[in-house]
MMTF fields as JSON, N, C-alpha, C and O atoms, coordinates in Angstrom:
{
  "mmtfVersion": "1.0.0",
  "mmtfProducer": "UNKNOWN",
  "numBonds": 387,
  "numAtoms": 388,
  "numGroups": 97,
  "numChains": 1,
  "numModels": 1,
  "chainsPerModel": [1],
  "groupsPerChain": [97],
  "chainIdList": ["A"],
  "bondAtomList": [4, 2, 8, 6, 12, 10, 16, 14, 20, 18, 24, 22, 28, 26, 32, 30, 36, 34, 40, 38, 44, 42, 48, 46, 52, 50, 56, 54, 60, 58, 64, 62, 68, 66, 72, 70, 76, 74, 80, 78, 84, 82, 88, 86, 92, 90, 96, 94, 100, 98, 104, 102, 108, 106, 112, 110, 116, 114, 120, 118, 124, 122, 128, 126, 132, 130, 136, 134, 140, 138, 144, 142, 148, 146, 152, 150, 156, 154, 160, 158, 164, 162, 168, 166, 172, 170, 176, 174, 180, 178, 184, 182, 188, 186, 192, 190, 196, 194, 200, 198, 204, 202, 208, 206, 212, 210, 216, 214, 220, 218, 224, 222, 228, 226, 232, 230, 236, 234, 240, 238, 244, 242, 248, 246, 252, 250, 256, 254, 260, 258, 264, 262, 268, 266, 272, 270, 276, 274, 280, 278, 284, 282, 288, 286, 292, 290, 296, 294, 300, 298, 304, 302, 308, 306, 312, 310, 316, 314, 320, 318, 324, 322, 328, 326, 332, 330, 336, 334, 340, 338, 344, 342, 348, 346, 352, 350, 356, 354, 360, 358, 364, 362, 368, 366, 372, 370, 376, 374, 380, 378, 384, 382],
  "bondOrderList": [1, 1, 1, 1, 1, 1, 1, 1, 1, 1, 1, 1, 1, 1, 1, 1, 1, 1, 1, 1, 1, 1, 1, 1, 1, 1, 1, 1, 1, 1, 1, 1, 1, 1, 1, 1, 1, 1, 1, 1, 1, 1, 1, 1, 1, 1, 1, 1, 1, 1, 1, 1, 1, 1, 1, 1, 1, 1, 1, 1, 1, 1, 1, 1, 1, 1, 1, 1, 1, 1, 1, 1, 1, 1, 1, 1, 1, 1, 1, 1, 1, 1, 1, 1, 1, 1, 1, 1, 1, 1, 1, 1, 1, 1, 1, 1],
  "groupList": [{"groupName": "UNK", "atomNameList": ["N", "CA", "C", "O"], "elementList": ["N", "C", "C", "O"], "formalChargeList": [0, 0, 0, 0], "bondAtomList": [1, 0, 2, 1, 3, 2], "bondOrderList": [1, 1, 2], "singleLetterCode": "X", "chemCompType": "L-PEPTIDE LINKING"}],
  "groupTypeList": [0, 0, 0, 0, 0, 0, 0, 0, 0, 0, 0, 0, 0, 0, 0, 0, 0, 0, 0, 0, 0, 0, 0, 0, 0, 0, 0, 0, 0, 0, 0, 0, 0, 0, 0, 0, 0, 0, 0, 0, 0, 0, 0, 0, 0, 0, 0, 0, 0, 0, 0, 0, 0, 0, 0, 0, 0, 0, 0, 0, 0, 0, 0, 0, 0, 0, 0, 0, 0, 0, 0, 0, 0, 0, 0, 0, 0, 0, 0, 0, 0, 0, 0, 0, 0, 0, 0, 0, 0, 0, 0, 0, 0, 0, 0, 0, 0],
  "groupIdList": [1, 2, 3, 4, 5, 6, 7, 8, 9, 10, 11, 12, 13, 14, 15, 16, 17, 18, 19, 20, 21, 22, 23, 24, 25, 26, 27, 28, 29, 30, 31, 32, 33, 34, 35, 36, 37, 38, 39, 40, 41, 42, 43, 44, 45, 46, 47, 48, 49, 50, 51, 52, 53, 54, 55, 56, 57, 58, 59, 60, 61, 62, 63, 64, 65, 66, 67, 68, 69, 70, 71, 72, 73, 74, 75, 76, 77, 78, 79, 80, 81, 82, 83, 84, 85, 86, 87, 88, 89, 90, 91, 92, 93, 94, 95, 96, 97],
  "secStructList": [7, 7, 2, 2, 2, 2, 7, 7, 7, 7, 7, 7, 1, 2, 2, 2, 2, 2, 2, 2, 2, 2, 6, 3, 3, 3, 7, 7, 5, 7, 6, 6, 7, 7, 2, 2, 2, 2, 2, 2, 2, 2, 0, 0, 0, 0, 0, 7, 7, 3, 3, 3, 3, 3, 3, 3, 3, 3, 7, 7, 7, 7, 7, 3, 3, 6, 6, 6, 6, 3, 3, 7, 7, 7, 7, 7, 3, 3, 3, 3, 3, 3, 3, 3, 7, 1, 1, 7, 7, 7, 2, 2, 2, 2, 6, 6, 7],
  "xCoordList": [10.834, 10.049, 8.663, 8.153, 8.093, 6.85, 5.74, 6.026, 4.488, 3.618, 3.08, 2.623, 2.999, 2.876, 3.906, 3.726, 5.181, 6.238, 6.276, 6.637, 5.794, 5.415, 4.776, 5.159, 3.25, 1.963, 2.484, 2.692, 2.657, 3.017, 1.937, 2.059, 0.774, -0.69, -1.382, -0.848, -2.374, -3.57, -3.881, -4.076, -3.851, -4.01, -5.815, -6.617, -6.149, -7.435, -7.61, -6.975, -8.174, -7.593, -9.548, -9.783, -10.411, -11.371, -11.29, -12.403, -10.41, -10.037, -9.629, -9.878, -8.978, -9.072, -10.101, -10.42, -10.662, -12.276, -13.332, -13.83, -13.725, -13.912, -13.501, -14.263, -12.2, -11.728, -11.877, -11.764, -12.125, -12.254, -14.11, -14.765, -14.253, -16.067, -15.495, -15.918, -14.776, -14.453, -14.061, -14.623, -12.771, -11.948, -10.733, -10.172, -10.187, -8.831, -8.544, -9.324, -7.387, -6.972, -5.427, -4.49, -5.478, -3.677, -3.866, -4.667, -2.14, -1.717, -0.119, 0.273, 0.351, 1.96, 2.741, 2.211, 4.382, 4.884, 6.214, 6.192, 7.492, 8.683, 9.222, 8.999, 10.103, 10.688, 11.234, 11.732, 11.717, 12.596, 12.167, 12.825, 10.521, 9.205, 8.961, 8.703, 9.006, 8.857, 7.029, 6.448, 6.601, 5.407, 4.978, 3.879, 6.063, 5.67, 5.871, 5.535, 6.514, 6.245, 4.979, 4.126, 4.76, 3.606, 2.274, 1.275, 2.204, 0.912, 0.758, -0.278, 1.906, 1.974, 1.755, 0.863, 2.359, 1.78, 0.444, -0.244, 0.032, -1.367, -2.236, -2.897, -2.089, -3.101, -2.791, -3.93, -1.93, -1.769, -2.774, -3.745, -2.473, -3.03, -4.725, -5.5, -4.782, -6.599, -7.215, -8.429, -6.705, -7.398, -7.761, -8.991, -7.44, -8.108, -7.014, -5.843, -7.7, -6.716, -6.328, -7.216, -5.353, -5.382, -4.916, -4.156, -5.378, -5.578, -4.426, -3.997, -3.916, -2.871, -2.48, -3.129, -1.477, -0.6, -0.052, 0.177, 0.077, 0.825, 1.568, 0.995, 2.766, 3.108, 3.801, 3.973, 4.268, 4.723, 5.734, 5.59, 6.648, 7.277, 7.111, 6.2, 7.16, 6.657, 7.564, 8.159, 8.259, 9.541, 9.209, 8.19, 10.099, 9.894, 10.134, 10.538, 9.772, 9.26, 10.641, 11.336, 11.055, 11.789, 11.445, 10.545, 11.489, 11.632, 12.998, 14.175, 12.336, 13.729, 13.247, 12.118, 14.858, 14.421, 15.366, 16.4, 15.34, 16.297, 16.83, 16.457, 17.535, 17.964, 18.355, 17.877, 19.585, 19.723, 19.219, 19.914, 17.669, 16.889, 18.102, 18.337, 18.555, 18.61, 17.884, 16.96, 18.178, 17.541, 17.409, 18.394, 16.207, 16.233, 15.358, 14.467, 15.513, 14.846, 13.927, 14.719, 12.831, 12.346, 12.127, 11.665, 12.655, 12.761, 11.542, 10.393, 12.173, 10.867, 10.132, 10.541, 8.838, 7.937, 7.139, 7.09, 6.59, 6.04, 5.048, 4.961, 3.912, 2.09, 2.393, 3.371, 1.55, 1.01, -0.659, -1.361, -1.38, -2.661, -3.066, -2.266, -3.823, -3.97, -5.538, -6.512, -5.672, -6.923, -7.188, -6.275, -8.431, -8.742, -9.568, -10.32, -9.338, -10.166, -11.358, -11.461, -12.341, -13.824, -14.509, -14.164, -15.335, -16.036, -14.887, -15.361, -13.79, -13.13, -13.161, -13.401, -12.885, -13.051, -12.51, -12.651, -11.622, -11.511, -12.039, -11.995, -12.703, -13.613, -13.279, -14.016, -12.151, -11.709, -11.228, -10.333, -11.512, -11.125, -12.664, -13.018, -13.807, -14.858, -15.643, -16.264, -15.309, -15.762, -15.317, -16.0, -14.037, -13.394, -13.879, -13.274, -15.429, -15.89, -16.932, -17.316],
  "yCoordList": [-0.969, -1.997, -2.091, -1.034, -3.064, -3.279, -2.832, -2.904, -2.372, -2.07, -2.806, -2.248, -4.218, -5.171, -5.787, -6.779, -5.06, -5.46, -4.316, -4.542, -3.011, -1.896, -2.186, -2.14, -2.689, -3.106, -4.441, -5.356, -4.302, -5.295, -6.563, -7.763, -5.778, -6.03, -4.636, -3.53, -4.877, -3.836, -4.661, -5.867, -3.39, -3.21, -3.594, -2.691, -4.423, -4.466, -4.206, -5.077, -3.418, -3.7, -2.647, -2.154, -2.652, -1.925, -0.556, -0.088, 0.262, 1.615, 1.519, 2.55, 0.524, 0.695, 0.817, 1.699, -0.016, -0.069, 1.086, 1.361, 1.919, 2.746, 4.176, 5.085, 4.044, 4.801, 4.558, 5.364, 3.388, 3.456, 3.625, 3.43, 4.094, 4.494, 5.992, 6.642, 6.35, 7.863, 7.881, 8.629, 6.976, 6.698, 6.99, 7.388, 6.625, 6.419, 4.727, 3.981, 4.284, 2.984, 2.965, 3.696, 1.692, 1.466, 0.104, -0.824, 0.714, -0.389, -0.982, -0.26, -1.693, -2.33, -1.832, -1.718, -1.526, -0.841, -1.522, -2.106, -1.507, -1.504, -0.062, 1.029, -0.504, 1.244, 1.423, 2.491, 1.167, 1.926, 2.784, 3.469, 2.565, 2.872, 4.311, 4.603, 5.216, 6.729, 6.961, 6.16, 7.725, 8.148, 8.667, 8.909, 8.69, 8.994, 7.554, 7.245, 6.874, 5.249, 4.867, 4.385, 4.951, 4.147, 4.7, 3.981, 6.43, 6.828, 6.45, 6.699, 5.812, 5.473, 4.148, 3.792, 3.02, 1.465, 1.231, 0.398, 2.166, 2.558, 2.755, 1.861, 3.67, 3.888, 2.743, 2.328, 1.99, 1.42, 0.027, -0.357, -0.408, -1.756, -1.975, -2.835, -0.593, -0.513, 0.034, -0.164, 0.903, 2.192, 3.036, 3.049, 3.599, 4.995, 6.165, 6.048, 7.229, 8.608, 8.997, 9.167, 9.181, 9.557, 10.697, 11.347, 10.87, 12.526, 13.04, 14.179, 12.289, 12.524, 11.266, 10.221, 11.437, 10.112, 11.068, 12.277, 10.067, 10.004, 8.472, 7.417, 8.605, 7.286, 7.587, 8.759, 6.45, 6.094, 4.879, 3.848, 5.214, 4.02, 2.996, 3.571, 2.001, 1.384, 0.925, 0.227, 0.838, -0.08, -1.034, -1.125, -2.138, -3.216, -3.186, -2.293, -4.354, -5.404, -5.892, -6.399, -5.657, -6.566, -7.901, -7.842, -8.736, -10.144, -10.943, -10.911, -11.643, -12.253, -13.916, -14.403, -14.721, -15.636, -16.748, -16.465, -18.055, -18.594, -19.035, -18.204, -20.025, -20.147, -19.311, -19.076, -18.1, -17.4, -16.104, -15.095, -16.105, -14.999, -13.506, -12.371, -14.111, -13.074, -12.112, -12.463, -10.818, -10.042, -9.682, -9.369, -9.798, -9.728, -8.344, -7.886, -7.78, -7.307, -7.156, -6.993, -7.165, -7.447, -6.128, -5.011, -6.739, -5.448, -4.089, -4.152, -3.004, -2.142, -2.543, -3.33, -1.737, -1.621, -0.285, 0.501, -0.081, 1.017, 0.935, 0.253, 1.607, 1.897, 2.87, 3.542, 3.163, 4.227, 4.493, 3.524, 5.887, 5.923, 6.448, 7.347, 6.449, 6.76, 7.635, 7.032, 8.765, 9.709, 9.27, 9.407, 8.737, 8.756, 9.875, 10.62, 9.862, 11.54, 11.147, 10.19, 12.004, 12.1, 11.223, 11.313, 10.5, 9.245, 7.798, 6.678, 7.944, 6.481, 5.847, 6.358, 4.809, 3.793, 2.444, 2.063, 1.324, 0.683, -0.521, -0.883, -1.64, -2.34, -3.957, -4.574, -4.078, -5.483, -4.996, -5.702, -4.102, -3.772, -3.661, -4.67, -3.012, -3.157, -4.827, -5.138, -5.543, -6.928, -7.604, -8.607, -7.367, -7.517, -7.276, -7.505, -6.633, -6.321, -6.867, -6.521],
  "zCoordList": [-13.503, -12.831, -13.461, -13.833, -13.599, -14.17, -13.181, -11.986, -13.537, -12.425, -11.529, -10.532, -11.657, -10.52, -9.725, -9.018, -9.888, -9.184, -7.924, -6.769, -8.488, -7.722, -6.895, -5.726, -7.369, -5.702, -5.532, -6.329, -4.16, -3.429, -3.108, -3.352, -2.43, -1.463, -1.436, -1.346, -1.511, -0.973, 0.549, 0.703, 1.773, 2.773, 3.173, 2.937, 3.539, 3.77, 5.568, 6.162, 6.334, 8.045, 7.512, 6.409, 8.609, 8.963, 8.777, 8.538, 8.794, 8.517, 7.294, 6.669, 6.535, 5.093, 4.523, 3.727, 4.871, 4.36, 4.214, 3.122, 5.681, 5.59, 4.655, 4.324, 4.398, 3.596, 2.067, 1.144, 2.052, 0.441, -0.229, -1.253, 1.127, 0.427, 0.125, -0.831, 0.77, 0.085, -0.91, -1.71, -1.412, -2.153, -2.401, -3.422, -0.807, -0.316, -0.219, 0.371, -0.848, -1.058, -0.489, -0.811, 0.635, 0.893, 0.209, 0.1, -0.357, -0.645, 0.214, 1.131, 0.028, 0.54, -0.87, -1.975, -0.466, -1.701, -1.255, -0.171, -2.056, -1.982, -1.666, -2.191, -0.494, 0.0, -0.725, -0.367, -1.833, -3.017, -4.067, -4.85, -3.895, -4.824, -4.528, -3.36, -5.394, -5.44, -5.874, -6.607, -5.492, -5.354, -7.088, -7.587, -7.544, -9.151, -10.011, -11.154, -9.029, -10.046, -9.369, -10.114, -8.444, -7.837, -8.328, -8.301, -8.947, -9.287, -10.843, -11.46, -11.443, -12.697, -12.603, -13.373, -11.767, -11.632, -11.439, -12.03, -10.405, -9.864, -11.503, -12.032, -11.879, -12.888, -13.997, -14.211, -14.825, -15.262, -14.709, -15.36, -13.826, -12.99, -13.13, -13.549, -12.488, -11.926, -12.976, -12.931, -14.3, -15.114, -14.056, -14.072, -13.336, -12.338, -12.598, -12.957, -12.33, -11.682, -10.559, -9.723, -10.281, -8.921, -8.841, -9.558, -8.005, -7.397, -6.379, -6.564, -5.345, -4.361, -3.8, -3.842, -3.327, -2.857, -1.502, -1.504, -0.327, 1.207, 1.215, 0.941, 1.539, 1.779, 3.057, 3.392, 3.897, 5.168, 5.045, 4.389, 5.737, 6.327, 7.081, 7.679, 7.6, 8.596, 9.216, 8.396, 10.508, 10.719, 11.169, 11.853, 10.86, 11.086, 12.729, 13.473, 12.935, 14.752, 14.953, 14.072, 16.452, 16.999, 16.985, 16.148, 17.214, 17.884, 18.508, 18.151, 19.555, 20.526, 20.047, 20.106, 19.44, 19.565, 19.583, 18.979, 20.138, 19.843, 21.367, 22.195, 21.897, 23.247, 23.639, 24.749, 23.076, 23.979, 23.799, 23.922, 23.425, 23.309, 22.332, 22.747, 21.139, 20.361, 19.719, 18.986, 19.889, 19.408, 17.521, 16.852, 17.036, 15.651, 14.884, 15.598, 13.75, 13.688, 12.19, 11.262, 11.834, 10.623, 9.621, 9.854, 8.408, 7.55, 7.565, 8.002, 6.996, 7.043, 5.675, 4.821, 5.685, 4.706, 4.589, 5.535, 3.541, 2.943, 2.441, 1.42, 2.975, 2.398, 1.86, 2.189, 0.845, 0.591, 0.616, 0.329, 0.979, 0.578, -0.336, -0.594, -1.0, -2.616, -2.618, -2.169, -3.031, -3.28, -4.781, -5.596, -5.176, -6.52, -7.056, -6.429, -8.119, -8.857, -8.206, -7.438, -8.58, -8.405, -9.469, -10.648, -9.128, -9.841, -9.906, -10.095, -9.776, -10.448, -8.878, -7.785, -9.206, -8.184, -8.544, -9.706, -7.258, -7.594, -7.529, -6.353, -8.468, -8.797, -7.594, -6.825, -7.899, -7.236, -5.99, -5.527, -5.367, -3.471, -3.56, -2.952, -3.971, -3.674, -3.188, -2.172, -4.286, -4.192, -3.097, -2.889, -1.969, -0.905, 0.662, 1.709, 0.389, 1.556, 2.079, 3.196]
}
């Protein structure tokens, strides 16, 4: 897979934010995406190092819909948070705030 097929979205929510003055970054991933492609798309994309990776699942939301209130349910998805070495940083999530 190419490295921008890997990042999905970068996660922007108020707690992202905060975290990336430390220099913790979420991004959105494909659940099929292993934590050793993603620290390799990752550095490829941005030029940074990274230091540690956590990723999560997310399950997807019910929803009822339809006349006779069928039940549906929406696919899962996968963040990961990303530790960058000491000094690197990423340039275009900064400009985002």
């Amino acid at each position: 897979m190419e490295p921008k097929d890997l990042v999905l979205k970068p996660i922007v929510t108020e707690k992202s934010s905060r975290r990336a003055d430390t220099g913790r970054y979420v991004f959105a991933v494909p659940c099929r995406a292993t934590k050793a492609q993603i620290k390799d798309a990752l550095g490829r994309l941005y030029q940074v190092k990274i230091k540690k990776i956590w990723s999560s699942v997310v399950a997807g939301k019910t929803h009822r819909l339809g006349r006779t209130r069928k039940t549906v349910r929406a696919g899962d998805s996968k963040k990961v948070t990303v530790q960058l070495a000491a000094g690197s940083k990423i340039e275009s999530m900064e400009e985002k705030k």
